[in-house]
N, C-alpha and C positions, 0 to 999 in steps of 0.2 A: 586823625580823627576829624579834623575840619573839613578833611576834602570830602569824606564820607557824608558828613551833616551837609555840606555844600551840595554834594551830589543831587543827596537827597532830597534837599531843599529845590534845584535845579530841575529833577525828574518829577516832581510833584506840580511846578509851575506848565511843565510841559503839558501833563496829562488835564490840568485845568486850564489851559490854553485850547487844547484839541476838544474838551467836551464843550467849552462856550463858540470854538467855532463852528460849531456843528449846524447846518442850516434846518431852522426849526420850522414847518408849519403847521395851520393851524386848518381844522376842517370842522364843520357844523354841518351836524347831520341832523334833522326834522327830528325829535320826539319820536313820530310817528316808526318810522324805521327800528326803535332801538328799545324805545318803554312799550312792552307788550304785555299782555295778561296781567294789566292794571300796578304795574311797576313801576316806584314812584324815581324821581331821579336819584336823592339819597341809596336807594336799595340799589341802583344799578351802578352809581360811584364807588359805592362800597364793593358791589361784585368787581368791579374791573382794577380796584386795586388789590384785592384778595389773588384774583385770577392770574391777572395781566403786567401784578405789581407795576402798575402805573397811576399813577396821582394826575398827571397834566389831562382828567375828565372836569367839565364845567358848563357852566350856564349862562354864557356872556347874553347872547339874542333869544327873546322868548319866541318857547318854542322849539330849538334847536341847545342840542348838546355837543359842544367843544370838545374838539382831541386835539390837544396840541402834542405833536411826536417830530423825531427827525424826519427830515425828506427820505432819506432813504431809508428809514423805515416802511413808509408810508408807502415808496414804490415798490416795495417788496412785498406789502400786502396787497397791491391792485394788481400784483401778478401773479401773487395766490388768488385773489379773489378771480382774473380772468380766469385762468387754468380749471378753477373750479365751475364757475360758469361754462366752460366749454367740455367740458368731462360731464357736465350733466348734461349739455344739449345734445350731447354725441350718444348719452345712456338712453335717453328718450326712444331712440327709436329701435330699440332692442327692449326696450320695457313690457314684459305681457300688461301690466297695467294699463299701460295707453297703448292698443292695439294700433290703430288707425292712424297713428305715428309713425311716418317713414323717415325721415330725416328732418332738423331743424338747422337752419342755418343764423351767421352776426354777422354785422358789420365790424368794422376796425373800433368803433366808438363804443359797440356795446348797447345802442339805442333803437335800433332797428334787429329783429329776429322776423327771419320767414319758417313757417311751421308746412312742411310739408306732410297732406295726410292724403288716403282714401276715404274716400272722400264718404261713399255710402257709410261706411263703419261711424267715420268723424260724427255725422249727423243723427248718429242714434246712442253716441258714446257722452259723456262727461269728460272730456279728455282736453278740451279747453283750460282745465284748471289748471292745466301746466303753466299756462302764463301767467297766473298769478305768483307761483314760486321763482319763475324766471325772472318776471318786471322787479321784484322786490331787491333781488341780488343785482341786478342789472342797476336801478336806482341807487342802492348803496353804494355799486360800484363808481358810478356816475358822479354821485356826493362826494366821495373821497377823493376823485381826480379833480375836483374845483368846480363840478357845475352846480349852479346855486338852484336853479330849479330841472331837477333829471325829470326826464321824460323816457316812454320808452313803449315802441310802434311794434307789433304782431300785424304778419300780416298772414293769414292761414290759406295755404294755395294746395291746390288739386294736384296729388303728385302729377295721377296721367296726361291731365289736359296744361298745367299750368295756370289755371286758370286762379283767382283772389275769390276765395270764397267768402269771408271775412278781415275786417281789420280790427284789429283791439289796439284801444292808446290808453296807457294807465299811465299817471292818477287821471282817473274822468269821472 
């Protein structure tokens, strides 16, 4: 019976050994990013532990909201979060929505996207607002790998000629 409780005792030291070594970090995302349609941080702590069953949400730096999670957690959402950014930039240009969308390209970083369109359509469309759903996930994405202030460059080029028709930098 001792060796049993010993065990047990033994296996339990393990598994709280392997959870405290776990490499934790921490990311702070702007407010801006997260509290939308007047969402105060209480209501959004509360959804993420409801949802997410997670508690490590906080308000260490005003202005910005704390997630402290494991590392590899963390990298396992910046590569959902790529995949999903790159699955939308690839849907774009089969969208009837944004006709004058031919192809969108990234960089490795995630900060730079080139928006290839036709050019006549582009200039008579709303189709620009793509980059505003792109910059936002592209920022989040940016925030969550450690950069403390993301940026992120559009640059809209003329499929036929190549030519830079516009450049968008959000936040501006």
């Amino acid at each position: 019976m001792k060796r049993i409780g010993l065990f047990s005792l033994f296996m339990s030291f393990i598994v709280l050994v392997a959870a405290c070594s776990e490499e934790m970090v921490k990311v702070d995302v702007p407010e801006g990013l997260v509290l939308t349609g007047g969402m105060t941080f209480e209501e959004f702590q509360k959804q993420v532990v409801e949802e997410e069953k997670r508690d490590q949400v906080s308000q260490e730096k005003e202005g910005y909201i704390t997630y402290t999670l494991p590392k590899k957690e963390r990298d396992e959402q910046l590569a959902n979060m790529r995949h999903e950014i790159e699955e939308y930039s690839n849907a774009l240009a089969v969208d009837p929505a944004f006709p004058s969308i031919e192809r969108v390209t990234m960089n490795e970083a995630i900060d730079e996207f080139e928006v290839h369109v036709d050019r006549k359509a582009y200039e008579k469309s709303m189709d620009s607002l793509v980059t505003i759903s792109l910059s936002m996930s592209s920022m989040f994405y940016q925030t969550f790998s450690g950069i403390e202030q993301p940026e992120v460059t559009f640059m809209i080029k003329d499929e036929a000629t190549g030519e830079t028709i516009d450049t968008l930098t959000f936040p501006e």
